[in-house]
N, C-alpha and C positions, 0 to 999 in steps of 0.2 A: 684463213687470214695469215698462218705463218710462210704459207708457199708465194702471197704478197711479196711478204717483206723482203723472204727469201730473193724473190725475181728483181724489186727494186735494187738491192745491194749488189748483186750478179749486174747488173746491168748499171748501176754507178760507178763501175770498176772496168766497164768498156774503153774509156777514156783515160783512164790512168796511165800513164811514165813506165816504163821497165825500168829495173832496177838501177842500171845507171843514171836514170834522169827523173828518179822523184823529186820532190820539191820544184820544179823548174815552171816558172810559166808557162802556158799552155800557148801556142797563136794558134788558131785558126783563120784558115780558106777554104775558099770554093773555086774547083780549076776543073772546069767541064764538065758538067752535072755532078762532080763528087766533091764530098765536104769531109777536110783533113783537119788534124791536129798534130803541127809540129811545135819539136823541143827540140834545143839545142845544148849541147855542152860541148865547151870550145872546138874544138874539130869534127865532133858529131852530131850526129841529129837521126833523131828518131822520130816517124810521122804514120800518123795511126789513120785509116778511112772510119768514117764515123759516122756513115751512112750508110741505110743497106741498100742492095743493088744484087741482082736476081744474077746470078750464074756470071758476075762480070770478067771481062778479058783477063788475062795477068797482065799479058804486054799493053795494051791500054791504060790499066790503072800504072804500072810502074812507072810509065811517060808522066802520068799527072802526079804520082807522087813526087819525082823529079822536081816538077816544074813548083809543087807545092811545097818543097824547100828552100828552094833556089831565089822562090819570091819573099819567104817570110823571114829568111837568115840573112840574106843579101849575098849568102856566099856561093857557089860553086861546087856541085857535087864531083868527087875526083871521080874519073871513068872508071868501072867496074865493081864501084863499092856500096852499090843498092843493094842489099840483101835480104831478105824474107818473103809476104808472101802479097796477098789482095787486101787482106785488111792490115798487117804490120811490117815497117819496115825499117832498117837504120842504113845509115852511108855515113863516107866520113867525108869532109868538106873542104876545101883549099878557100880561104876568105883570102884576107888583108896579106901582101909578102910582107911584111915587114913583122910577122909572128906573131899579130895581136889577131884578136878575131870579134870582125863586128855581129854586134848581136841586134838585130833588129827588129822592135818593136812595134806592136797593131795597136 
């Protein structure tokens, strides 16, 4: 019973924020058979895959990461600021010129 509880709290904490972006809303999407959870905090954004998928691409899931910030921020990933791995990643984001940054809700 304790290796239960154990596995359910390990695995409640899949989805969780890194340190920069606890508390932050969660959105989630689905961008070609994989299902993400992004956060934003003003210029960043941090997006988790939260599905499992057997041995997948990196350069595949990175495109979909991409594409699954781009759609839930509304803003812009600046080129070459993808960083981490198949299931976690952060970039930083160019939104609105005018130095505010929309934040766009699901």
């Amino acid at each position: 019973m304790r290796l239960f509880w154990c596995a359910v709290l390990v695995l409640a904490g899949c989805d969780m924020g890194g340190p920069a972006f606890i508390g932050l809303e969660p959105m989630r999407i689905s961008v070609g058979g994989s299902d993400f959870t992004v956060r934003q905090r003003n210029d960043r954004a941090e997006v988790i895959r939260t599905n499992m998928e057997w041995a997948p691409d990196a350069g595949a899931v990175a495109d979909k990461m991409l594409i699954a910030i781009q759609q839930t921020t509304g803003c812009t990933v600046r080129k070459g600021t993808l960083s981490g791995d198949q299931a976690k990643a952060v970039a930083r984001l160019k939104c609105v010129d005018d130095g505010t940054y929309a934040i766009k809700r699901r």
